[in-house]
N, C-alpha and C positions, 0 to 999 in steps of 0.2 A: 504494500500500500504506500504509494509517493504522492506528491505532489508539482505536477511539473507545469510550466508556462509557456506560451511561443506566441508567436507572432509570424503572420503570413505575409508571404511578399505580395506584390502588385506587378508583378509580371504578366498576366494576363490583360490585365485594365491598361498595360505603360504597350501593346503587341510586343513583347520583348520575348515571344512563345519561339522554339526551332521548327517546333510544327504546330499545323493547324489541328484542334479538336475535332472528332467525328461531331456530326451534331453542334455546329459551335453556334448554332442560332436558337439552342434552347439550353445553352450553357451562363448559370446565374451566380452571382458572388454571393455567398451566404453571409450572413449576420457575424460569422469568425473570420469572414475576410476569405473563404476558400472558394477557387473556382466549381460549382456542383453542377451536376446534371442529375434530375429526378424525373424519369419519362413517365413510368410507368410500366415499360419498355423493357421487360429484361434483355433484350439481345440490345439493343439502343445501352442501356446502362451498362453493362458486360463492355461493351466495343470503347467507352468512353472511359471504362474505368482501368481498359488494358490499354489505352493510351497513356493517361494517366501514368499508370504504375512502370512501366515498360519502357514510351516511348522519349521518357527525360524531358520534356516538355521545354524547361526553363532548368537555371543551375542550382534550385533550391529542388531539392529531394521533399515529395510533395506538400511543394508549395509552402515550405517552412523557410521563411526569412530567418529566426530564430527561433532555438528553442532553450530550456533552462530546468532542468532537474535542480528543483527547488530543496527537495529532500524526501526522506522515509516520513513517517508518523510520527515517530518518537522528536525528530529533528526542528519540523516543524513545529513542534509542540516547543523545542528549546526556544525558536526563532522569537516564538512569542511572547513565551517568557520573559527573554531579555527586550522586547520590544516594550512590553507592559512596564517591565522595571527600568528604563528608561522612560519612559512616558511620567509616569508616576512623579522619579526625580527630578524630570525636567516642569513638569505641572503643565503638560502639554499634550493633546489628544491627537490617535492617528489611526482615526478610523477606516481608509482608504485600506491603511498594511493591516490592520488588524478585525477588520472586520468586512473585508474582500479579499483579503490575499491570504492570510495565515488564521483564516478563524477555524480551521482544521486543516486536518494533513493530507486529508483523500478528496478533496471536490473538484470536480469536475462538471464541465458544460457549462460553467461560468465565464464571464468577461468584464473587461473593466473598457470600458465604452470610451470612444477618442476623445469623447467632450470630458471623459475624466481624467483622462489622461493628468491634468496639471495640477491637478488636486494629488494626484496619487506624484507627479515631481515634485512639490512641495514637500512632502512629505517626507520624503527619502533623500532629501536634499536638507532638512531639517536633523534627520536623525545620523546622517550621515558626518554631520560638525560638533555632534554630540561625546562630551568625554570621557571613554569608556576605564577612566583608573581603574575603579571600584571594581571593575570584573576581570575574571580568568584570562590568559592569551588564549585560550581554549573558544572562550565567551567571545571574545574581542573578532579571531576568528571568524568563526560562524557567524558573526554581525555584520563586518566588515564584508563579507564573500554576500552574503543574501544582500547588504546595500547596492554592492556592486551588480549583481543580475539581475535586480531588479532597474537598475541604471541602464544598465544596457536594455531592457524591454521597454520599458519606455520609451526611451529615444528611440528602436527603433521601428514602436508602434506609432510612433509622432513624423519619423519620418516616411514612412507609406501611408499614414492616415487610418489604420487599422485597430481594432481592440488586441490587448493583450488576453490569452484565451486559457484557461485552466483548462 
């Protein structure tokens, strides 16, 4: 049980494709930012899904701009921990990281939507100036590493315009 995050490119919406889709005129960006096709259609969906999988489309292996193994269950559950216990000391709230991103270790079909995006950089941008004395190199770690992956999905859900996607 993990919790991992990614972000999809925009290679389909930018034509930056090496081929074209079977069916590219009923092929629709889903709500995670993914190029889908749903016909109805099993041999239609089959032909587009072995394009897809097979045909390498674009240079993201499907369709992942980035992705971010966040951690296990147990991991997660530290992330927050020290998230909370900073929070706490700083007398500062971060509900973006802790109650979208780490308020469990296994969710999934979530997203943090582009209009949040800056809500959830502020955030991480706050916690990330924050003075970790008081804790472990252990702690400090594991802080420092999820501020950072989380840096990087941001930015590069902000720069294709796409949600960050559990």
């Amino acid at each position: 049980m993990t919790l991992d995050a990614s972000v999809y490119c925009d290679c389909y919406e930018k034509g930056r494709l090496r081929t074209t889709p079977p069916f590219s005129e009923l092929v629709v960006i889903s709500a995670d930012g993914v190029p889908e096709i749903e016909t109805g259609d099993p041999e239609k969906d089959a032909a587009y899904d072995e394009w897809k999988n097979h045909a390498r489309p674009c240079d993201h292996e499907d369709f992942t701009l980035l992705h971010h193994f966040l951690g296990n269950i147990s991991r997660v559950g530290r992330i927050r921990s020290l998230i909370g216990d900073v929070a706490q000391a700083a007398h500062r709230n971060y509900p973006m990281l802790l109650e979208r991103v780490v308020y469990n270790g296994v969710h999934c079909g979530d997203r943090i939507e582009t209009h949040e995006l800056f809500d959830l950089v502020d955030e991480v941008n706050d916690l990330s100036v924050r003075k970790l004395d008081a804790y472990t190199d252990e702690h400090k770690e594991i802080l420092r590493s999820f501020i950072h992956q989380m840096s990087e999905l941001a930015a590069a859900a902000l720069a294709v315009n796409k949600p960050i996607v559990f």
